[in-house]
C-alpha positions, 0 to 999 in steps of 0.5 A: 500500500503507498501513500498518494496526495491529489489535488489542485491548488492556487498554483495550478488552477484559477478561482473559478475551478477551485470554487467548484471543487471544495469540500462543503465543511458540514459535508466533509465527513460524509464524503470522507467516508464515500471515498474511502468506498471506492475500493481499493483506498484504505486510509484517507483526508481530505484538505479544502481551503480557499487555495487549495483543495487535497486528498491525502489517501493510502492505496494499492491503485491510485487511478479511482481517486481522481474520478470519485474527486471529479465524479462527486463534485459534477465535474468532467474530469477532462475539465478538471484534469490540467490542473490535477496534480498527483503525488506517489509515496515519497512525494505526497509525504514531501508535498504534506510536509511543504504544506503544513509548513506553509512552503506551499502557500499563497503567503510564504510561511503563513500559519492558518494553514496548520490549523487547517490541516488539524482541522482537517485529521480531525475531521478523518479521525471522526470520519474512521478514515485514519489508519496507523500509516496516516496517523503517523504520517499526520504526527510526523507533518506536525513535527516537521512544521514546528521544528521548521517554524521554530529552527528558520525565519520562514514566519518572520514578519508574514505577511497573512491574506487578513493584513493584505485585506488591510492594505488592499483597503488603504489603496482606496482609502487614506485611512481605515480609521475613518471607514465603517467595515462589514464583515460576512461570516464568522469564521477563523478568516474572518477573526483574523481580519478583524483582528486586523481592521480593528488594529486601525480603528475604525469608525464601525465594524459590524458582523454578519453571519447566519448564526448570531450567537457567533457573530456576536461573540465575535462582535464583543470582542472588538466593540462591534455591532451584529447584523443577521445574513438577512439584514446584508443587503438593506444595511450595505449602504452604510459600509465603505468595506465589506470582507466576505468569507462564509461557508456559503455554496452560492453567493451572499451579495448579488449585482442587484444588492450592490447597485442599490447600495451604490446608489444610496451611497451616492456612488461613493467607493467600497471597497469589498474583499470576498475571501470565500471559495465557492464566491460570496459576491457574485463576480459581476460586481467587480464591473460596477465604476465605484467597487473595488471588488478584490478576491484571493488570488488578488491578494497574492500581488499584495504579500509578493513584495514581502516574499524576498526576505523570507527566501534564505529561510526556504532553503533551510526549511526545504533541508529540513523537510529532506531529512525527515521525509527520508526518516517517515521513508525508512519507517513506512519501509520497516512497517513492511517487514512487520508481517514476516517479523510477525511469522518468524516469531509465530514460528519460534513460538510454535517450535518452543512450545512443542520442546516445552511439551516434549520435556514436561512429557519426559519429566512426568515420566521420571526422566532424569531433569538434567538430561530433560533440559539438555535434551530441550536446548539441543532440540531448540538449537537444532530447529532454530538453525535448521533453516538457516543451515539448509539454505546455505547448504542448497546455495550454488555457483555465485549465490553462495557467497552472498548467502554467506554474507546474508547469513552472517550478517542475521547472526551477527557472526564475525569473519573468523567465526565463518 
């Protein structure tokens, strides 16, 4: 069985087919256990983020995997297929490393992505589609992200998609100080570009979100206000910046809605930063004059400028993933030798039970226990090295030496004592 990872990501697909490939969070476990039925995949997760949608599985054959990826999704796979990408063994287990460690992210070395990835061997183990190579190979990935964040500068001064939301607004606006935000959702993203906006002050932050509960937790937090999802569109008006990021399968703010926002503002600018994928604001918009509508991927242009300082630290975090990619290698290779390991000792077993009885049978009957316990040892000896002895004996021509060599080296024998 070999590990595999398959997917598609910022790299190699646009927003437009990323959106259509996420995994619904509530629906995660559920369609976990629907790939695993497709035989023959034994251990699976799946990571879907705004950047990047993943399925790390362990299997014999790898090629269903990416027919159930496009079949459950509505998707042809010939559609999909460009920008599909499939990792076997070694490089799915480099590639999981690259990831955690946020090698692999839209912003170097950005942090969320850890979580999500707990979040995501969470979601497997509650799903029972963790097995004992992908539960380590998951203990492994966070080790390796920690010596990596903890050993080189691959964090330092990162520049997270919440701050470039921040100066993505400051493009716009002088001063975020003087703006009122709207936030839609309540999830971590968002907690992190609040955090953000509220570090400037604004004039008002308000959160939106279906369940209110959160939102207003959220709204507590940092001296806000609450909206229900329903009060968005009348309320919009009101808000110079709007960061969407929702769970939604379809968007939250129409063309019709903004242009009646628009309208009321009296065509004064907003800005609006939809970080969800599938899109909270339909696309459309970003054609309205006086919306400056920013998603994910244009985020990307924003943090690139602060991608150079951190590439010394790349290199050192790469050398790292190396090393431990070869130490998970080496104990994927010894869980193959566990059966033949099981059997030796089956054998073993087997072969002193059958002494054992042979000399309790002798020394029931009276037998001497001296000669009773040579007797066993002997019988011990001569079955244990049978094996050994009859394969060296049946060694021919050129295969004789390294059975020699191979013999010697299961025994730990020295060169004088061959």
């Amino acid at each position: 069985m070999q590990l595999f990872a398959l997917g598609l990501n910022h790299h190699t697909a646009p927003l437009a087919i990323r959106e259509q490939v996420a995994f619904r969070p509530e629906r995660l476990v559920e369609a976990l256990a629907n790939f695993v039925r497709v035989k023959p995949v034994k251990e699976a997760a799946i990571l879907s983020t705004c950047n990047r949608t993943e399925l790390y599985f362990a299997t014999r054959d790898p090629h269903h995997a990416a027919d159930w990826f496009a079949e459950y999704h509505r998707v042809a796979l010939g559609e999909l297929s460009p920008y599909l990408y499939t990792y076997p063994q070694r490089d799915a287990i480099r590639h999981v490393f690259r990831v955690a460690s946020g090698l692999d992210s839209m912003v170097l070395g950005e942090p969320q992505i850890l979580g999500q990835m707990k979040d995501a061997v969470r979601q497997a183990e509650e799903a029972g589609t963790l097995g004992v190579t992908m539960h380590k190979l998951f203990q492994r990935t966070f080790s390796v992200a920690k010596e990596v964040r903890s050993t080189t500068a691959i964090g330092a001064n990162i520049v997270s998609m919440a701050a470039a939301a921040v100066h993505l607004s400051e493009r716009i606006f002088e001063s975020v100080r003087e703006q009122r935000v709207l936030f839609i959702g309540a999830g971590e993203m968002i907690e992190l570009c609040a955090a953000h906006f509220n570090g400037e002050k604004p004039r008002r932050l308000t959160i939106a979100n279906r369940t209110l509960s959160r939102a207003e937790a959220l709204a507590e937090r940092f001296g806000g206000d609450v909206l229900r999802l329903d009060q968005v569109a009348e309320a919009l008006p009101h808000y110079d910046i709007v960061v969407s990021c929702t769970g939604s399968p379809l968007p939250v703010l129409g063309l019709g809605a903004v242009e009646r926002a628009l309208k009321a503002r009296r065509h004064r600018p907003m800005v609006m930063v939809d970080l969800a994928v599938p899109r909270d604001i339909e696309a459309e918009v970003a054609g309205l004059d006086d919306v400056f509508l920013y998603t994910v991927d244009d985020l990307a242009q924003v943090v690139a400028s602060g991608m150079e300082s951190r590439q010394a630290a790349v290199v050192e975090a790469e050398n790292i993933i190396n090393e431990r990619v070869d130490g998970f290698i080496h104990w994927l290779d010894s869980r193959g030798a566990v059966p033949t390991i099981r059997a030796l000792r089956q054998h073993a077993e087997q072969l002193r039970q059958a002494e054992l009885e042979r000399a309790l049978r002798l020394m029931a009957k009276g037998e001497d226990p001296h000669k009773v316990l040579e007797a066993l040892s002997q019988g011990l000896t001569n079955k244990l090295i049978h094996g050994p002895t009859r394969f060296l004996n049946e060694a021919e021509g050129a295969h004789l030496g390294d059975s020699i060599d191979l013999v010697g080296r299961l025994f730990n024998l020295h060169p004088d004592e061959r």
